[in-house]
Each structure stands twice: as structure tokens, then as C-alpha cells.
Backbone bond lengths (Angstrom), bond angles and torsions (degrees), N, CA, C in turn:
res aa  C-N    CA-C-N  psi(-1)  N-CA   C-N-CA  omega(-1)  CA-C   N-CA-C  phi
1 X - - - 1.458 - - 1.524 109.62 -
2 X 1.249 118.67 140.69 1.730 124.01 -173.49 1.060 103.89 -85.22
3 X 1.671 126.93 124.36 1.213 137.94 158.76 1.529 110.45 -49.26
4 X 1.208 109.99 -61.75 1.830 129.51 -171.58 1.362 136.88 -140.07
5 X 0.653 123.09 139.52 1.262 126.08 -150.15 2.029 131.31 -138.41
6 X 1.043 99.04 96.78 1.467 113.51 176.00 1.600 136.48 -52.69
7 X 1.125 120.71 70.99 1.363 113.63 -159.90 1.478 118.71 -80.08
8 X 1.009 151.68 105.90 1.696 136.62 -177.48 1.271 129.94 21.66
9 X 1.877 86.76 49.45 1.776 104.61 160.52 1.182 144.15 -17.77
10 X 1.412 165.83 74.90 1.174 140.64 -146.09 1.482 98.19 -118.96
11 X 1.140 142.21 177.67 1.627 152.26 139.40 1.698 90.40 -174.88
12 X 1.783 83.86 157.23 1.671 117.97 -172.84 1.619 116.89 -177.76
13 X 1.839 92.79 108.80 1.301 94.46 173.53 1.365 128.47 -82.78
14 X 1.447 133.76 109.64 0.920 107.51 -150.41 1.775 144.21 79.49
15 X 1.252 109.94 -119.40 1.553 107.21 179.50 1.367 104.86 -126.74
16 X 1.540 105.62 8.91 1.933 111.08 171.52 1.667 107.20 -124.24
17 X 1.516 88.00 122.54 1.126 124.31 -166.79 1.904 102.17 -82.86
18 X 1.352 115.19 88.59 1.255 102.11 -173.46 1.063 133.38 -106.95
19 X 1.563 119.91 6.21 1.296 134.65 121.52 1.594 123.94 -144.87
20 X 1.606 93.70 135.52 1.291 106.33 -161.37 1.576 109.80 -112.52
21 X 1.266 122.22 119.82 1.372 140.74 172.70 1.845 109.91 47.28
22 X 1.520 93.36 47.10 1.776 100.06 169.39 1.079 135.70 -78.99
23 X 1.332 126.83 118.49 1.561 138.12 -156.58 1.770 94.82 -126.71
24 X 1.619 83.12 140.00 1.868 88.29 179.38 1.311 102.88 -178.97
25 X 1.616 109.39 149.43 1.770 110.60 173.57 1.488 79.30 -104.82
26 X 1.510 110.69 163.78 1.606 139.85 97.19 1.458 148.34 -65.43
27 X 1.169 136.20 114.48 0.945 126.01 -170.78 1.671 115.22 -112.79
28 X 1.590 93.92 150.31 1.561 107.85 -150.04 2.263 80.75 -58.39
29 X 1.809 81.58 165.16 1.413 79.14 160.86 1.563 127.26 68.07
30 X 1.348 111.70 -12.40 1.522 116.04 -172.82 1.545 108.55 -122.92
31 X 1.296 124.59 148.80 1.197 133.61 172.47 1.669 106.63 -79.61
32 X 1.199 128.91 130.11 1.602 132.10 -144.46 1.906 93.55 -151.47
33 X 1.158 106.17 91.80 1.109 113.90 160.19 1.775 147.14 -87.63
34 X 1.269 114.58 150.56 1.776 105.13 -162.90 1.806 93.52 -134.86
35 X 1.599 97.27 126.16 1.061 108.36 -166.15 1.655 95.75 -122.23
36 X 1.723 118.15 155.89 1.411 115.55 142.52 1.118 120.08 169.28
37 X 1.675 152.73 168.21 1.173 110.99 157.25 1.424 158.93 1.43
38 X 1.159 108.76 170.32 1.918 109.32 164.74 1.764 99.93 -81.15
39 X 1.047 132.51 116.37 1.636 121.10 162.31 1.294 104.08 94.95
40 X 1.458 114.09 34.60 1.509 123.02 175.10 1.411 93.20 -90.06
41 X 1.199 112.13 -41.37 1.604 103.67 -163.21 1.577 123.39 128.30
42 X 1.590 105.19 7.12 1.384 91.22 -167.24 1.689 123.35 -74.24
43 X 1.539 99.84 -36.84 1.192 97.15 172.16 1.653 149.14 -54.92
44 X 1.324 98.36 -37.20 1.489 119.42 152.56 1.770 118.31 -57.58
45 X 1.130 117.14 -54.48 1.578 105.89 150.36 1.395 115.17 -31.00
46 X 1.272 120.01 -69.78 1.649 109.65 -178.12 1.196 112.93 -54.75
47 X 1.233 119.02 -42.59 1.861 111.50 177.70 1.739 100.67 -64.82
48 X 0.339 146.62 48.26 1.467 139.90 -167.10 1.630 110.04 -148.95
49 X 1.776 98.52 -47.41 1.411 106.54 -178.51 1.222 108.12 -81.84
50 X 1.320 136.54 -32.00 1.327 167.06 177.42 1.672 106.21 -75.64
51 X 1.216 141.48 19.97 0.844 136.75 -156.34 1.833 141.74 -6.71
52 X 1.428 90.91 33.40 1.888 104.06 147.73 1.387 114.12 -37.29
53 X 1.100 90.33 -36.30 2.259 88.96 -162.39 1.292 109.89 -140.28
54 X 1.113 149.37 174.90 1.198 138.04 -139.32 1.830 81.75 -157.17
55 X 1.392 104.98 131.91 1.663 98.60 -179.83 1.474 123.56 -88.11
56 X 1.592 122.41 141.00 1.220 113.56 -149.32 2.014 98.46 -77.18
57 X 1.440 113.82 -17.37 1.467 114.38 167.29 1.332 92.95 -174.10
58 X 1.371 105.82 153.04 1.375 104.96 -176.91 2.235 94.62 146.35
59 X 1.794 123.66 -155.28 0.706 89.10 158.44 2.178 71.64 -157.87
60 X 1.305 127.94 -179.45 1.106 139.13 160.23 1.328 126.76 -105.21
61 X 1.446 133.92 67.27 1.625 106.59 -161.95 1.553 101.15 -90.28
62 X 1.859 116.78 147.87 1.159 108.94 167.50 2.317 97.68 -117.29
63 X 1.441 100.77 141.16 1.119 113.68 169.73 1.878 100.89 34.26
64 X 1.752 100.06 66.88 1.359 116.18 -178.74 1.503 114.74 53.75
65 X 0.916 135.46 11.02 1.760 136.35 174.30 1.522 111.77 -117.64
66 X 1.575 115.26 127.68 1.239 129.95 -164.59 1.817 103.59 -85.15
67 X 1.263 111.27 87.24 1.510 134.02 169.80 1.496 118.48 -58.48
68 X 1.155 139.16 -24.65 1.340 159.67 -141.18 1.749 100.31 -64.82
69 X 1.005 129.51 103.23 1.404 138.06 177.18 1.401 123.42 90.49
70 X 1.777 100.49 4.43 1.985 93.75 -156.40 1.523 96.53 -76.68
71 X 1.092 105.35 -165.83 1.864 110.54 -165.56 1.696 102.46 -89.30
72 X 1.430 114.77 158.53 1.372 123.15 154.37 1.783 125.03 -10.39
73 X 1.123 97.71 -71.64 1.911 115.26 -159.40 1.599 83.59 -81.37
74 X 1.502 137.60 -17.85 1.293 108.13 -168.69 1.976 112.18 -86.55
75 X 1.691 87.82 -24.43 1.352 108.22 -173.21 1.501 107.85 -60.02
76 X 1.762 97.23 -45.22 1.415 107.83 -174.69 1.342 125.11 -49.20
77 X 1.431 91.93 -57.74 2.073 108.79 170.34 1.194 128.47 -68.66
78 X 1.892 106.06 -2.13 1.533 108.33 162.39 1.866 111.96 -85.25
79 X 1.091 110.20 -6.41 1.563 145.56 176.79 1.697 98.83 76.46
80 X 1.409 106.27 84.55 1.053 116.63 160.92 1.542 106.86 -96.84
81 X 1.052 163.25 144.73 1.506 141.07 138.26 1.409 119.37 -132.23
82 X 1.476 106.94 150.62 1.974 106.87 -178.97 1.201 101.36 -134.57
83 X 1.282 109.09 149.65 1.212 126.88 166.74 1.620 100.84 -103.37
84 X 1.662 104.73 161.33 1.337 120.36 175.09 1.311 144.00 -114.49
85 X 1.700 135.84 130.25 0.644 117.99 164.99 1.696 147.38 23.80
86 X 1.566 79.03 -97.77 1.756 113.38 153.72 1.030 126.53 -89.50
87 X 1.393 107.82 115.22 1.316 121.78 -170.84 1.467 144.89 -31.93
88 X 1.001 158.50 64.88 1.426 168.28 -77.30 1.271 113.26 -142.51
89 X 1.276 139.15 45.17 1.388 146.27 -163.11 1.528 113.10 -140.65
90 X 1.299 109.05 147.68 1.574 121.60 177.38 2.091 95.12 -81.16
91 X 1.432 102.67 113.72 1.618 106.09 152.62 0.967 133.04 -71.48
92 X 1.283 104.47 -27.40 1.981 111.06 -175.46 1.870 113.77 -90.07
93 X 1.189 123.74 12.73 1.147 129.48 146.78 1.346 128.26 -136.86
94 X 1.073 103.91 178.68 1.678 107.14 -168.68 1.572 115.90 -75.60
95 X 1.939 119.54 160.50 1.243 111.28 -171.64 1.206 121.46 -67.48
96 X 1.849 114.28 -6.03 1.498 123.16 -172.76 1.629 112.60 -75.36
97 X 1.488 109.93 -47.64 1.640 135.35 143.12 1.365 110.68 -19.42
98 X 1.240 119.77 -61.53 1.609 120.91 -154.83 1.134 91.91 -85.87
99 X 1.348 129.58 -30.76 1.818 132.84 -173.16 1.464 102.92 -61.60
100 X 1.703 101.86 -69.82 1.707 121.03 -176.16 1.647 122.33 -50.98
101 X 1.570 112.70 -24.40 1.332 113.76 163.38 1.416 108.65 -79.48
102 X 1.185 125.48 2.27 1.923 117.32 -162.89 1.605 83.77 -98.99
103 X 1.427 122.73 -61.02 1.479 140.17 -169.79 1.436 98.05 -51.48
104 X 1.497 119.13 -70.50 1.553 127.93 -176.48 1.943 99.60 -38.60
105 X 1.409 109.42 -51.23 1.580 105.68 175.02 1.504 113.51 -52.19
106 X 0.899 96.28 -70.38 1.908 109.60 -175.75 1.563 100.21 -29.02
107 X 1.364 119.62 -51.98 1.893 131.85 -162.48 1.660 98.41 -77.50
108 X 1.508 126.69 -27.73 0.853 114.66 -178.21 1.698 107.29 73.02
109 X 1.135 112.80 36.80 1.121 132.22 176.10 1.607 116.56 -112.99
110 X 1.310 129.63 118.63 1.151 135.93 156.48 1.665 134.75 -69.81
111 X 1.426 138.73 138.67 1.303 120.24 174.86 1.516 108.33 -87.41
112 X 1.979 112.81 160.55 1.316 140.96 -156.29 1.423 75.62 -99.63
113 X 1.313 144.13 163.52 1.117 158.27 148.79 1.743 97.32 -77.36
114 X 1.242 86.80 -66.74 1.643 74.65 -167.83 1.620 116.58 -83.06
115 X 1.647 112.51 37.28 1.578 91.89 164.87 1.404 86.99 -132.19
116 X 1.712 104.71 157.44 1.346 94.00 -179.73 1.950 123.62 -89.29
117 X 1.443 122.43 -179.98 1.312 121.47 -152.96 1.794 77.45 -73.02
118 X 1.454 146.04 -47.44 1.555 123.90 -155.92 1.334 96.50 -73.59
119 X 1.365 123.98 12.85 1.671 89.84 172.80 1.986 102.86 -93.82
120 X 1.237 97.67 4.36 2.063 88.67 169.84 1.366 112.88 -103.01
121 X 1.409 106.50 83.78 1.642 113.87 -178.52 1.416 97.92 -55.72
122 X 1.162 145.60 -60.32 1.041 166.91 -165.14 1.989 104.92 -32.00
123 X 1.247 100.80 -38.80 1.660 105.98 -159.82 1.723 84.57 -128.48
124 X 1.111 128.73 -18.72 1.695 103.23 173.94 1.494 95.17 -85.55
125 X 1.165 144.35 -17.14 1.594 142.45 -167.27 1.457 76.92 -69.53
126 X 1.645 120.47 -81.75 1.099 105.71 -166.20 1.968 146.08 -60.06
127 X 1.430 95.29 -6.96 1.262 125.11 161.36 1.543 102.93 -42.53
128 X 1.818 102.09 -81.24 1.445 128.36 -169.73 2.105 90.42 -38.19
129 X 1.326 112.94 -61.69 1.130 118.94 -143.77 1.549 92.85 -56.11
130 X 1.482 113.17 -60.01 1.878 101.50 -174.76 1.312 108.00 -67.71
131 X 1.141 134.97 -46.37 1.600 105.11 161.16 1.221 131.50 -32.76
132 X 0.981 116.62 -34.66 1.637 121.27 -174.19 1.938 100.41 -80.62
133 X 1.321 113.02 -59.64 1.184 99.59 155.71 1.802 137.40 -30.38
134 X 0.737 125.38 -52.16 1.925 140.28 -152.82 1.377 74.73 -95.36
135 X 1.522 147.91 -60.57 1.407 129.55 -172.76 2.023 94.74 122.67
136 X 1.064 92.07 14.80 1.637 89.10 -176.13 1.781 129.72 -95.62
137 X 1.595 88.12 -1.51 1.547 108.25 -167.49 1.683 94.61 -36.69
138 X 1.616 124.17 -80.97 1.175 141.58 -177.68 1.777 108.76 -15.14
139 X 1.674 120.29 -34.13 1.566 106.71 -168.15 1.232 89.18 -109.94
140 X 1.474 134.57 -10.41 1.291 106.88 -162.12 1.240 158.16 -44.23
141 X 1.156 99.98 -18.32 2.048 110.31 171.99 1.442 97.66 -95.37
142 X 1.346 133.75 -5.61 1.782 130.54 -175.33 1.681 91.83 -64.25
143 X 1.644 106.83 147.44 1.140 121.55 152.19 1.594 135.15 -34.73
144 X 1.103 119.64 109.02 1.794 106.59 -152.57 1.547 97.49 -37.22
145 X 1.184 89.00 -59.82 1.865 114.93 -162.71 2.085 95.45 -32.87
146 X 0.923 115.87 -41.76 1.388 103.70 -170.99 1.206 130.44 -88.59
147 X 1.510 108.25 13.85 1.455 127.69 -177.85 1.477 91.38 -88.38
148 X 1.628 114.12 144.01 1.590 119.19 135.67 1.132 118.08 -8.65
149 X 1.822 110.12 157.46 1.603 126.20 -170.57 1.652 81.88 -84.74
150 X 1.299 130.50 -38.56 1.759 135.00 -156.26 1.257 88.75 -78.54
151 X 1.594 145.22 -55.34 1.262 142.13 -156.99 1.256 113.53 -81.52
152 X 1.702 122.50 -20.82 1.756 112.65 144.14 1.012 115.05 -65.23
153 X 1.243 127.38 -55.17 1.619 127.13 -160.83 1.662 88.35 -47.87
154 X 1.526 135.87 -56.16 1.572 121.07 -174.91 1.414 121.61 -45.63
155 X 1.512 88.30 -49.06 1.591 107.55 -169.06 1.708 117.50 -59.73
156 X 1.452 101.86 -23.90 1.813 125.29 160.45 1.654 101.60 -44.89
157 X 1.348 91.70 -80.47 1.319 100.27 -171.94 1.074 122.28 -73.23
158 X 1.719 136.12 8.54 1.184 133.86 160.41 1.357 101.61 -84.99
159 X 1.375 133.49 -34.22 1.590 128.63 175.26 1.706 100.02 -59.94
160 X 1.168 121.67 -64.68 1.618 119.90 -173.71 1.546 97.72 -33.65
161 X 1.555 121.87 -43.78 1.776 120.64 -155.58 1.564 108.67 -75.84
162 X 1.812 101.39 -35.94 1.301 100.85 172.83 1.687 120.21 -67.42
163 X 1.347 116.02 29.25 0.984 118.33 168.37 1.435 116.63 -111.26
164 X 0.875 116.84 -18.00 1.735 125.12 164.52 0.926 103.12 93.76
165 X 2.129 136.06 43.81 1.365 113.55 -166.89 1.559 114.48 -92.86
166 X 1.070 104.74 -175.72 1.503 115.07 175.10 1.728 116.70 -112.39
167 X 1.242 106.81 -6.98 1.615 119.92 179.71 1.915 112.42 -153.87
168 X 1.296 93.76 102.50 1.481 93.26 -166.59 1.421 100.04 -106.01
169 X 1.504 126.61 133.27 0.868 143.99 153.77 1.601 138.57 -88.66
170 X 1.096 104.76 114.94 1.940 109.38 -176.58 1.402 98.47 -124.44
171 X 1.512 88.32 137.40 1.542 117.09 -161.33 1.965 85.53 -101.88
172 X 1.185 123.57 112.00 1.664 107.26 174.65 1.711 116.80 37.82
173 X 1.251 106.22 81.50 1.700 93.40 176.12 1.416 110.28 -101.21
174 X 1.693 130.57 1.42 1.198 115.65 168.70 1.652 115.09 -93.75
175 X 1.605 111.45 14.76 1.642 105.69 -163.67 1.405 109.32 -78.97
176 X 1.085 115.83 145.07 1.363 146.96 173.72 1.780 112.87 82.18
177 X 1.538 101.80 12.80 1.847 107.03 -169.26 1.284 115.55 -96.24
178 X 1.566 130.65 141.43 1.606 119.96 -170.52 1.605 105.45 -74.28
179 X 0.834 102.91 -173.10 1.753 111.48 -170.05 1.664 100.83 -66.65
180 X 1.096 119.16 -63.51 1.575 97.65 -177.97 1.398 142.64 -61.94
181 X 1.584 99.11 -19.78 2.067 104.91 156.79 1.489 88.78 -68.08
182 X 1.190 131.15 -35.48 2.135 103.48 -156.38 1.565 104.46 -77.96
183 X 1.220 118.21 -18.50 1.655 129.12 159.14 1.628 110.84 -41.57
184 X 1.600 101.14 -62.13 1.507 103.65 -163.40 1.651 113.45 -84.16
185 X 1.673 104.61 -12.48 1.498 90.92 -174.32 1.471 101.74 -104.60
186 X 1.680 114.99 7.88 1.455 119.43 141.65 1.121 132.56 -54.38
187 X 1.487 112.63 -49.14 1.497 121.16 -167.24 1.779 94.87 -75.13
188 X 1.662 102.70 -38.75 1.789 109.52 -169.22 2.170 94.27 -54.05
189 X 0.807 111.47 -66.20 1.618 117.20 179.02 1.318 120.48 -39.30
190 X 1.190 111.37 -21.47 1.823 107.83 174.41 1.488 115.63 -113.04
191 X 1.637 102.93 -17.84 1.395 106.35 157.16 1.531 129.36 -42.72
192 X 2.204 97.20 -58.22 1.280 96.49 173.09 1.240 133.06 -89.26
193 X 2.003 119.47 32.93 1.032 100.41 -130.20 2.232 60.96 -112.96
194 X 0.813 112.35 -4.18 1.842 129.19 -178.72 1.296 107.09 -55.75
195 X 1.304 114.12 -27.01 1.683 123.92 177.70 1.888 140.46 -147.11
196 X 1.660 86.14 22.63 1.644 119.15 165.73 1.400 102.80 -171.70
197 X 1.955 94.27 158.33 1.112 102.53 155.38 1.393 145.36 -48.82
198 X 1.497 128.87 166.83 1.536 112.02 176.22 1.785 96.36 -154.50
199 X 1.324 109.79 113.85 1.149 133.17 156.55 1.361 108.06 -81.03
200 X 1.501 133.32 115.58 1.724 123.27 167.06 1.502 93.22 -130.97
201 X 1.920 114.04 142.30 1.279 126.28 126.45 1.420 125.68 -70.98
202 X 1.326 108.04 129.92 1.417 102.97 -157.51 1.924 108.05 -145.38
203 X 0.990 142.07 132.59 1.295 136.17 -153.18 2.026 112.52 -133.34
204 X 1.216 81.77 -2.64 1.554 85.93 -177.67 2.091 92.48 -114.88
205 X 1.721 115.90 118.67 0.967 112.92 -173.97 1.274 112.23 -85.57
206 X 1.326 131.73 -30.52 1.863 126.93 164.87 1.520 90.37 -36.69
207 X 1.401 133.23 -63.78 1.247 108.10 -161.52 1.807 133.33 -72.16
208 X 1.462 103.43 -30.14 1.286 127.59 152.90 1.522 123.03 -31.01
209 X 1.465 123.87 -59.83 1.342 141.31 -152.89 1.410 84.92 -98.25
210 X 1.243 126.04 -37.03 1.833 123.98 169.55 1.497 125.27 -80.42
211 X 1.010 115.78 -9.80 1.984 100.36 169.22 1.757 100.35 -117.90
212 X 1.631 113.83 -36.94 1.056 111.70 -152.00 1.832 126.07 -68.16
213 X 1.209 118.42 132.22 1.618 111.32 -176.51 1.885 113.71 -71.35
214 X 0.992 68.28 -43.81 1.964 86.73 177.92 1.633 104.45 -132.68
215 X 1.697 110.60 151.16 1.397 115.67 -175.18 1.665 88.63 -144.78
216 X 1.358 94.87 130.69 1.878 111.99 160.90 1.014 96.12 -116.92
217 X 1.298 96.78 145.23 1.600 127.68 159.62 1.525 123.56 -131.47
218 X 1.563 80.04 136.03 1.876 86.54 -179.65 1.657 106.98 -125.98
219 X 1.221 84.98 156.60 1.815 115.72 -167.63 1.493 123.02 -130.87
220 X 1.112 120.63 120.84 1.762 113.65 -149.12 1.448 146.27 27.99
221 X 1.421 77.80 26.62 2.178 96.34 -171.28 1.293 111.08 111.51
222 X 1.759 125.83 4.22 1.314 116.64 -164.15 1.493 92.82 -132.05
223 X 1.724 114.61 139.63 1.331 105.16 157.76 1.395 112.33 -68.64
224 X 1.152 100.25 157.28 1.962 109.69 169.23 1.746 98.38 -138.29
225 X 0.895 127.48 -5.56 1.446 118.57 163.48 1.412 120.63 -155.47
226 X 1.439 114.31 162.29 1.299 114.73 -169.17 1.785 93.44 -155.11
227 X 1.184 108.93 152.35 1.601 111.97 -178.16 1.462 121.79 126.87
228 X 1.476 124.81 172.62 1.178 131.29 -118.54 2.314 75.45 -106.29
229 X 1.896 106.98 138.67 1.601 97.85 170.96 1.443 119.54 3.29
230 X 1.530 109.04 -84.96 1.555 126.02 -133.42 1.710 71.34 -73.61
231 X 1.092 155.35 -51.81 1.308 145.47 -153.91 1.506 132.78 -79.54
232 X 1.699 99.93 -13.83 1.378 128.84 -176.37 1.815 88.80 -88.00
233 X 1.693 125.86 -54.83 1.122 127.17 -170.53 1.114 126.83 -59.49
234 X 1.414 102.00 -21.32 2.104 104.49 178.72 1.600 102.43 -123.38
235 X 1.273 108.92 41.39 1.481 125.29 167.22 1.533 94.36 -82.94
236 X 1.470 122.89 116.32 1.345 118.08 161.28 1.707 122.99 -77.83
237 X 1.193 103.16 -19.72 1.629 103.77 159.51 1.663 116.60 -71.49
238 X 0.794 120.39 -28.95 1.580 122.20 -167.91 1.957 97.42 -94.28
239 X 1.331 117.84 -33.33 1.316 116.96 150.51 1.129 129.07 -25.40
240 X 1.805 111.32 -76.10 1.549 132.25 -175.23 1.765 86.02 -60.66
241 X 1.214 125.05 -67.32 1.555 110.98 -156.83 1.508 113.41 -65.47
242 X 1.313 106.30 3.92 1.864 100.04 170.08 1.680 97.61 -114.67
243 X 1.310 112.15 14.35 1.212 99.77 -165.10 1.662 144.19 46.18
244 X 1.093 103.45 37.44 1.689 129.95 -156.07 1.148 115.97 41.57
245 X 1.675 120.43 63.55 1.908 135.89 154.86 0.892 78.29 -79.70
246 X 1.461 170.24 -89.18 1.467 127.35 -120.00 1.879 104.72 -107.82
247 X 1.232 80.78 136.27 1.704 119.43 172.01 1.614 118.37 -69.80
């Protein structure tokens, strides 16, 4: 069954058309990958689904409801969530901090100045719990800033989780990491992928052709394929448009 759903996307700034008439399911439960060039367009798709941008025609449905332009916080609380690219985290406190403000958001809960954060058993339980998940328990009170480039990139996506979504989006989560973080935040992605969806932009194809159930690809704003690894790989269109990167 399709979580979400892409109907004949369009946006164009101007006289660049950066995606043009994109149609696509998600399906609940599956790891759903987006592949393509530099300047295919993927990212703007995510702003789009994510409501950054508002589509110039086209429509967004999530879990049968027509989403198409609504604001940020509404998308969010329908539990859409993305992580970014670029990194999106507070350095100057700890990963337990960056967790407990994501949860405290989600509850719609504000802090007392004058009471302290252990008196909300309620949201440090769940604090403890995604830490314990993401693998970060061990640094948690450390200064973000002094963790690993790999142990933010988790700690990213442990803030997105403390949101409780149902469709998580990652914009490139192995970029800029040496080969042995892109191992673990492989294995981390199919871990969580057991109890939400997973939308990823993703640019490294070993990792692509390894978690993903289904892979689209788009090419000057247009999908041209859709389908399961082994079927995306002996796509001779998706060949010519990588120019034979994939093996």
C-alpha cells in the first residue's frame, strides 16, 4: 500500500524547469530510493514534498490526503520528517539536548526555567530510548561539536526519529563520510527502515542497489525509471544518463 504519492509534479524557477511532470508512489514499509545526476532535480522534489515549495501543478497526496503546498509544521505533524543534507544540529550542546528539544517539540511542551529538565521523566525516558537506538548512548552529555562527522550524521537522524514520523526523508545521509561511517549509516538505514518508511536521496550507488526496495531515477526533472535494484541496473536508459557509473 502507498504511503505517498507524487502526482505530475511540476516546479520552475524561472525558465528552468526543475521538475517536470513527476509521478511516483511510495510504499508503506519499504526503503524507496531517488537517484540521478547533479541538476536532475532531486532535491527540490524533497522541498516540494516537504513543503519548502509549493508545486507549480501537480498534486502531493500523503496516506490518501491531498498535502500539496500546506506549510512546514503541518507536514511535520502529519509525520512527514527529513533530515538534511547539511547538517542541522546544535554543537554547543550535548546529543542528549539535541534529542530532548526534538521530543519536548513533538509534546508541544515548553521548558519552566525554574524546574529542572529531570523533572520530565516522561521525555528523558524517551530521550534515553533514541539514543539508545542511533548507538549514541556512550557520548551523550559530550559536546555535540566533539563527536565524529558519522556520529552527527546519526544524531541528525535521531532528532528527525524523535519526531515519531511515519515517512522519513534523507536528503544524502552518507555525504561527505569515509567508507567505514557509509557502512554503518547503511546498516543504521535498514535498521530503521523495520518500523517506518524511508524515502533517501542518495548518490553513492553500492549503497543504493544495497538497502533499496525500489529505486527512481530522475533526469532533467523527469523520472525515466522506476523499479526494483537488479531492474534499475540493466536499465539502458539510466546507463546512458549515468554515463555508465553503474557496474
Amino acid at each position: 500500500m502507498s504511503i505517498l504519492e507524487a502526482v505530475g509534479i511540476s516546479k520552475h524557477f524561472g525558465g528552468l524547469m526543475a521538475n517536470d511532470n513527476v509521478s511516483f508512489m511510495v510504499e508503506e514499509g519499504k526503503i524507496t530510493s531517488i537517484i540521478g545526476p547533479n541538476g536532475a532535480g532531486k532535491t527540490t522534489l524533497f522541498n516540494l514534498l516537504t513543503g519548502l515549495y509549493r508545486p507549480d501543478k501537480g498534486q502531493v497526496i500523503f496516506d490518501g490526503q491531498d498535502i500539496s503546498g500546506w506549510p512546514i509544521h503541518k507536514i511535520v505533524n502529519l509525520g512527514i520528517v527529513r533530515s538534511f543534507q547539511v547538517l542541522n544540529i546544535f554543537n554547543e550542546i550535548s546529543p542528549a539536548e539535541n534529542i530532548r528539544l526534538a521530543v519536548q517539540s513533538r509534546k508541544k511542551r515548553s521548558l519552566n526555567f525554574f524546574r529542572p529538565t529531570t523533572g520530565f521523566a516522561d521525555i528523558n525516558q524517551e530521550t534515553d530510548a533514541v539514543l539508545d537506538e542511533i548507538g549514541l548512548t556512550a557520548v551523550k552529555d559530550l559536546p555535540t561539536k566533539t563527536l565524529s562527522y558519522g556520529d552527527k550524521r546519526v544524531l541528525e537522524i535521531g532528532i528527525a526519529m524523535a519526531s515519531k514520523p511515519r515517512l522519513l526523508l534523507m536528503d544524502e545521509p552518507t555525504s561527505g563520510l569515509p567508507t567505514s561511517e557509509t557502512e554503518r549509516i547503511k546498516k543504521f538505514i535498514k535498521k530503521i527502515s523495520t518500523r517506518l518508511t524511508v524515502l533517501v536521496i542518495e548518490h553513492d550507488m553500492d549503497i543504493v542497489l544495497t538497502i533499496s526496495d525500489v529505486i527512481i531515477v530522475l533526469h532533467q526533472g523527469r523520472v525515466i525509471a522506476q523499479g526494483a535494484p537488479a531492474e534499475i541496473k540493466a536499465n539502458d536508459e539510466v546507463q546512458e544518463a549515468y554515463l555508465g557509473g553503474i557496474d
